[in-house]
N, C-alpha and C positions, 0 to 999 in steps of 0.2 A: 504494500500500500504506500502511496506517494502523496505528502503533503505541501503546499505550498507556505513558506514564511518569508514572506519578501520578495526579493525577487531568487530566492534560495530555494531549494528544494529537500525535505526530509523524508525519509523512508524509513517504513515500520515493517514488520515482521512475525509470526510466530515461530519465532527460531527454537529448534528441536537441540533438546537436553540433552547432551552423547554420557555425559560425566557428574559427577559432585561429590567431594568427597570435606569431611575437617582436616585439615592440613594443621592447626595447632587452635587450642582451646577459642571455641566462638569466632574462626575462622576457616571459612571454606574456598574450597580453588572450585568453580562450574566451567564447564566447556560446553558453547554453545556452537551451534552447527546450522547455517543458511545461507542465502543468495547474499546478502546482508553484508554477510564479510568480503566481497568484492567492492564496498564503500571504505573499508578499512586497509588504511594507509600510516599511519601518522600514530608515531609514539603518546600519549600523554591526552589525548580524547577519551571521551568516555562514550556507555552507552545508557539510553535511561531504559530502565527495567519497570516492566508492571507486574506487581504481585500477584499471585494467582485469587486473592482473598476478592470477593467483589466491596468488600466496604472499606477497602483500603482506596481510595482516590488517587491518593496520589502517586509517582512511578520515582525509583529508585537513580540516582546517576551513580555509575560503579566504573571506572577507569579501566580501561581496556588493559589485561595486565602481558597478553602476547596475541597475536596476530599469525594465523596461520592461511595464506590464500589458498594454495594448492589445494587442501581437502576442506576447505570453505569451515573453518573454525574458529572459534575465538576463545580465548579463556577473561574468566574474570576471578577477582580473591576480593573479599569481601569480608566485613567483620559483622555479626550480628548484636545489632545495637537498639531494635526496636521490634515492633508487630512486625511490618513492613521483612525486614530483613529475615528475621525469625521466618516469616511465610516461604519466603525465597529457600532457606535452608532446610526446608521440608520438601522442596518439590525434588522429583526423582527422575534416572535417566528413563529419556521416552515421552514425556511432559513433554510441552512446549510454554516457553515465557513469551510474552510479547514486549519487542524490543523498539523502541526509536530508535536513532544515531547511523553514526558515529555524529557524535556535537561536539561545538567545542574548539579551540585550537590546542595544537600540538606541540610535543616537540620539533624543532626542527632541527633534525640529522642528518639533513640529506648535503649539509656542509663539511660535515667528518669524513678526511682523507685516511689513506693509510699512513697509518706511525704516529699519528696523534694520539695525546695522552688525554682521557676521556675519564674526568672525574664525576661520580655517579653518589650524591645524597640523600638517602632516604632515611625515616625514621616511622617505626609502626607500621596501619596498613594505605603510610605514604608510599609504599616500599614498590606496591606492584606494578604499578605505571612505570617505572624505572627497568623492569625489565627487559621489555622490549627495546628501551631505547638503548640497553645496555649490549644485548641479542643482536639489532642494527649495526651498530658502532662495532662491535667483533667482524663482524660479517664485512663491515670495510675495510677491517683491519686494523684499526686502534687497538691500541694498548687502555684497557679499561680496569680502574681501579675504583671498588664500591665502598662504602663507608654506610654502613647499615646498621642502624641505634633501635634497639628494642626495649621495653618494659625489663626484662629477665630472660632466661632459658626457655621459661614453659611457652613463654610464645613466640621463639624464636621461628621462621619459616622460610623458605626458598636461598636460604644459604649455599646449599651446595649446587644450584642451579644456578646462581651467581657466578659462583671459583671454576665452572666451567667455559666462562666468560672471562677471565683474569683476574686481578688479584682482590680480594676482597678483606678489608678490616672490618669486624665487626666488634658495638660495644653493647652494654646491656646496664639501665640505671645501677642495679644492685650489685653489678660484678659477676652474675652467676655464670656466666657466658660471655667470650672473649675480655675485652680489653672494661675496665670499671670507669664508671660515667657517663654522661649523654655524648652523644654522636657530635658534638660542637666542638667535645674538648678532646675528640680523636681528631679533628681535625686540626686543632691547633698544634698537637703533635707530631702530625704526619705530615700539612701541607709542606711547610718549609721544607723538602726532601722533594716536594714535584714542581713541576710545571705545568699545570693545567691548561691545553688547548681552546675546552669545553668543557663545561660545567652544569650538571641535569640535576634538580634539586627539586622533592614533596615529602611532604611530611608536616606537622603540626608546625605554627605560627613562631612559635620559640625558633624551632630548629630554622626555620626559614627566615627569619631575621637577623640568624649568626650566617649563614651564607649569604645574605643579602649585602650586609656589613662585610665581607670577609670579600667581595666579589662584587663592592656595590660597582668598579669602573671598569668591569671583565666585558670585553667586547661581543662575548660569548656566553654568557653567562646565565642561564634559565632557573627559575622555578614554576612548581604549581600548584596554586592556592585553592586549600578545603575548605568550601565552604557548604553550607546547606543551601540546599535551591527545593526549587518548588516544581516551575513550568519546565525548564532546565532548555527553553529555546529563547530565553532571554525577556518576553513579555510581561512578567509581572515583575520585576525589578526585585527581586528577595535577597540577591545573592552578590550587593554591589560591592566594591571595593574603592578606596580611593586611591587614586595615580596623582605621579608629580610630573606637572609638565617640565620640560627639560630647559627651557629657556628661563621662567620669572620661577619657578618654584609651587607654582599655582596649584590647587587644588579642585579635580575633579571627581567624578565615580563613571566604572566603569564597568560590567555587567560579567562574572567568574563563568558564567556558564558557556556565554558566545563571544563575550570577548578575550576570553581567560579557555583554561585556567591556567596557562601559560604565559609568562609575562617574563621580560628580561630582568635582571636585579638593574635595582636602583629607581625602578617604574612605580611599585608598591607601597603604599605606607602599609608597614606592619605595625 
């Protein structure tokens, strides 16, 4: 099904459940399977998800966390945090979800040469948008090094799907798992040792305010901001952020779902 929003075009779906499994406590990896993913290109897009519940309203946006064109698939990782989500984590291979998307802006990787050093920040479930873009950036051949900050151990997840991508630090609040501390202060340990190309950054507001500061004049330099949306095609304004124009310092707002949720650092007030 094909919608018009402007002079843009969106496309909906009952896209066929292949997978779903918990991959770490109130977190699940879905694999979803349609014509759908031939819209899908671009790191750091999401898709919005309808509950199978009928008195749930509203649809779900969940970050595309890999891209598979060849056998028309997509995966998403997801944390269950409500009705909504809960619903989702029930439905089973065979189901069908219906999907809008891909919405949204992306990363953009399609500037990663080979031998670039491609630094990758995630923290939580910032983490799985980072995937692919990590997935990409191998596949041209960078040198990719991830810095991936969890809660603890119990919900550490796609780590070693990561270090089959290059090297990867990880830290974990209470030390149970790798390096002790939030993921800002592995960075201020490790950067000084690279030189970062490109820099891919999601995850909670802290964390992205230490990369923003750390990377605010990187000519290269991305993140992508979580917000809660609503319509998730930009029309009811729920999910605004404000930017700073580049020239007087001015202050506007600009919309995470369609004009986001990718933004270069230095663009965002956190």
């Amino acid at each position: 099904m094909v919608f018009k929003k402007g002079a843009s075009v969106l496309k909906q779906e009952d896209m066929l459940i292949v997978q779903q499994k918990m991959i770490a406590p109130k977190i699940f990896e879905l694999v979803l399977q349609g014509e759908l993913v031939n819209e899908m290109s671009t790191p750091g897009q999401f898709i919005h998800c309808k509950p199978s519940r009928t008195d749930l309203l509203l649809r779900r946006p969940i970050s595309l966390s890999s891209i598979d064109r060849e056998n028309k698939r997509c995966t998403i990782i997801y944390r269950v945090e409500g009705d909504g989500t809960k619903n989702m984590s029930e439905m089973v291979s065979g189901e069908t979800m219906d999907v809008l998307g891909p919405l949204g802006s992306g990363f953009p990787v399609e500037e990663i040469t080979s031998n670039e050093v491609v630094v990758i920040v995630g923290g939580g479930i910032g983490i799985p948008p980072l995937y692919e873009v990590a997935r990409q950036a191998h596949e041209r051949g960078a040198k990719v090094i991830s810095f991936l900050g969890y809660a603890s151990k119990k919900v550490v997840y796609y780590v070693d799907e990561f270090k089959k991508l290059g090297d990867v630090i990880v830290s974990t609040d209470d030390g149970s798992f790798g390096e002790k501390g939030h993921v800002g202060m592995s960075l201020d340990k490790h950067l000084p040792q690279i030189k970062a190309d490109a820099v891919y950054a999601c995850g909670a507001k802290g964390m992205l305010a230490k990369v923003d500061d750390v990377f605010h004049d990187h000519p290269r330099a991305y993140i992508s901001m979580e917000e809660r949306m609503a319509c998730g095609v930009g029309a009811c304004y729920a999910c605004v952020c404000h930017v700073k124009d580049e020239k007087d310092q001015s202050l506007s707002m600009k919309k995470v779902c369609d004009e986001g949720p990718v933004f270069k650092t230095g663009e965002v007030v956190l």
